[in-house]
N, C-alpha and C positions, 0 to 999 in steps of 0.2 A: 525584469527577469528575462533569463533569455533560455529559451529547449533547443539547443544543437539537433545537425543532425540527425545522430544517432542516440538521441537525448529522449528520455522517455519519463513521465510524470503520471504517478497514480495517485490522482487526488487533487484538489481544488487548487487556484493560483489566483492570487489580487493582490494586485500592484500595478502603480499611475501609467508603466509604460511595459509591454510585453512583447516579444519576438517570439516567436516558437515557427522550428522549422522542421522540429521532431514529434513526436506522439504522446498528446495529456487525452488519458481517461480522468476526468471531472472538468466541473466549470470553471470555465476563467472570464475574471472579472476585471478588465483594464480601461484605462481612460483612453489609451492609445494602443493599438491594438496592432503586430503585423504578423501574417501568417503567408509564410514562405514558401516554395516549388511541394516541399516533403514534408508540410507542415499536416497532421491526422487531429483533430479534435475530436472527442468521443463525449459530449457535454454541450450544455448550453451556451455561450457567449455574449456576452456584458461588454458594451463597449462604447463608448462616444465615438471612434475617429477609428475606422480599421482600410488597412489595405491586407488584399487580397489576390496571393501570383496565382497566373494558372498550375493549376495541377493540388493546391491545398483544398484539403476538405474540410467541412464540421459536418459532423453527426448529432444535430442538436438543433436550436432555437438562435438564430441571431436577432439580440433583442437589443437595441439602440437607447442611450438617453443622454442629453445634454448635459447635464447637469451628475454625472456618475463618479460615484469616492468609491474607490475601489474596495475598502473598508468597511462603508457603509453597505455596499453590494453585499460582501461577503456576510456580514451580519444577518441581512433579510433574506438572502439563502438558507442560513443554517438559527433559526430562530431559537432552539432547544440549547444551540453551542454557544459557550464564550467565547466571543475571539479577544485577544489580549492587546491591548494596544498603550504603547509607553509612557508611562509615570510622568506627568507633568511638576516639576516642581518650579521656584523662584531662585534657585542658584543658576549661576553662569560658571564655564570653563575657561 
């Protein structure tokens, strides 16, 4: 996932790799994580692997773990929400 920018996000993001150079009010929850010169986080952040330019900020908790599914993050955030995640079946394309 990537926040341009002039890119703005109201509301949580997870996904295995994330850029944001623009402005998320909520958390985001990545394995890889880069937060660029104009990058504003208004949220906690979830992340195994982050870089960090000068001039980006978070307004929140940067909370580190090895071993982090950005899916599974997103879950133990929002414990009351379903999150939806794709229909496994046994056919191939």
């Amino acid at each position: 996932v990537r926040v341009l920018e002039n890119g703005q996000v109201k509301g949580d993001i997870a996904a295995p790799k994330v850029a944001i150079n623009g402005s998320v009010k909520g958390a985001v929850h990545a394995s890889i994580l880069e937060l660029a010169t104009n990058a504003r986080v208004d949220g906690d952040v979830h992340y195994s692997s982050i870089e960090m330019m000068r001039g980006a900020q978070v307004n929140g908790n940067l909370l580190f773990s090895e071993t982090l599914n950005a899916m599974d993050a997103a879950k133990a955030s929002a414990p009351d929400e379903a999150v939806d995640e794709p229909e496994k079946t046994g056919e191939t394309s």
